[in-house]
N, C-alpha and C positions, 0 to 999 in steps of 0.2 A: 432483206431486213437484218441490222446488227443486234447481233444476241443480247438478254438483258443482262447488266454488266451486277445488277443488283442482286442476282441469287450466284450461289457459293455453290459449286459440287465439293462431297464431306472433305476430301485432301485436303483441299486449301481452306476451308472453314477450321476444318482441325488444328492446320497450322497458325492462323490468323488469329482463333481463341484460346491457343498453345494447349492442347487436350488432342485424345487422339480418337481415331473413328470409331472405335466400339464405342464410346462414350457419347458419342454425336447419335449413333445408331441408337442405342439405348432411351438415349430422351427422347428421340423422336417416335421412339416406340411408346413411350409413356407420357407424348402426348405433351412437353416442353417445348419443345422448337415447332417452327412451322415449317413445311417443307412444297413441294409437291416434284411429281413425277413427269419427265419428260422422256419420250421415243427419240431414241438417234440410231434408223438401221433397225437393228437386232436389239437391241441395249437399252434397259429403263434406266435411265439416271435418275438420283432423287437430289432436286436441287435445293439448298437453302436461303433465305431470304438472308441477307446481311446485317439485319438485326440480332442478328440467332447469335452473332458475336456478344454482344450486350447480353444478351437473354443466358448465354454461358455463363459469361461473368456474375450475371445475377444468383443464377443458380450454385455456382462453387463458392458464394457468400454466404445466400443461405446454409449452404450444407458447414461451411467451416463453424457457423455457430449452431449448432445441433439442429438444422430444421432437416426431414426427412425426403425424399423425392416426392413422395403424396403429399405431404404438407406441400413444398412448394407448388405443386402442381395450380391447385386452384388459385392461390394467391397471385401468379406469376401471371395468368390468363387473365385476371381480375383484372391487371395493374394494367397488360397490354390493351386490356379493351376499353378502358375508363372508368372500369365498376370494382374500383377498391375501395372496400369498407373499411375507413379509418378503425373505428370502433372494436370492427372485427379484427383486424390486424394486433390492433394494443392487445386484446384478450389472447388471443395467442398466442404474442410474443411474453405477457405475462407469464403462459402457461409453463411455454417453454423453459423460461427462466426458472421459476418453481421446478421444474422437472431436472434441469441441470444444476439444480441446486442441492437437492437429493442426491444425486449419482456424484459429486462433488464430496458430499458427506458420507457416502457408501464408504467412496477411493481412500480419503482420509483413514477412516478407520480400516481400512487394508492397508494401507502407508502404517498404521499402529501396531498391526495386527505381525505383518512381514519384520517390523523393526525387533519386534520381541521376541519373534520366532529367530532371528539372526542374532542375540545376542544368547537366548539360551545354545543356539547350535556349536559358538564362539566360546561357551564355558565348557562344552561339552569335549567340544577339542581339544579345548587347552589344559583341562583335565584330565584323564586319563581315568580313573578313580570315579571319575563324577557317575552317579545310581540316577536313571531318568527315572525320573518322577511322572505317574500319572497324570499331574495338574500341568507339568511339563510342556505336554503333547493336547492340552483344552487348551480351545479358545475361550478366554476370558469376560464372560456374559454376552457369550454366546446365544442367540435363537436356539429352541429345538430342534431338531431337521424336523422336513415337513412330511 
């Protein structure tokens, strides 16, 4: 009987989804890829079905725009099986959004925060003379610490 030409052992699936095996190992630990396990000898090989190429690529899309490995997990299952919930999808992609829209305005005001702190550090240099000042060294409407 000629072996099934349709599962991948991880080398050449790594190669093929240009990622490399701990990565392949990982998903399949958390339940992304589909695999199963074959005896040869002594030796379990875990083989992958050929889709797992697509199913890669799906996942290092989602993750490129902030979705997390848990988030994709059930989506990705949904999508393989037939039972993706439009609905469900929009709302979480919403959510996402909103969430990286936050952390977007965090960074900005770090971008504000780093730019002022580099321009007192730049009078401070080129000073000599310059008395740091208490207000100096605050962050400006700052939170309390917590």
């Amino acid at each position: 009987m000629a072996p099934d030409t349709s599962f991948l052992l991880i080398g050449k699936l790594a190669t093929q989804a240009n990622t490399t095996k701990d990565t392949i190992r990982h998903y399949d630990q958390l339940g992304l890829l589909k695999s199963r396990k074959r005896q040869a000898g002594s030796r379990l090989y875990t083989e992958f079905h050929s889709e797992c190429i697509e199913r890669i690529e799906l996942i290092k899309s989602a993750q490129a725009i902030g979705f997390t490995l848990t988030e994709i997990k059930d989506s990705l299952n949904d999508y393989y099986d037939g039972h993706l919930n439009l609905d469900d999808q929009l709302m979480l992609t919403q959510q996402k959004l909103t969430q990286v829209k936050k952390q977007q305005a965090n960074i900005n005001r770090m971008v504000e925060l780093l730019t002022e702190r580099i321009k007192v550090l730049e009078r401070m240099k080129a000073d000599s003379t310059y008395n740091i000042d208490g207000a100096d060294c605050k962050i400006p409407n700052a939170a309390p610490p917590l």
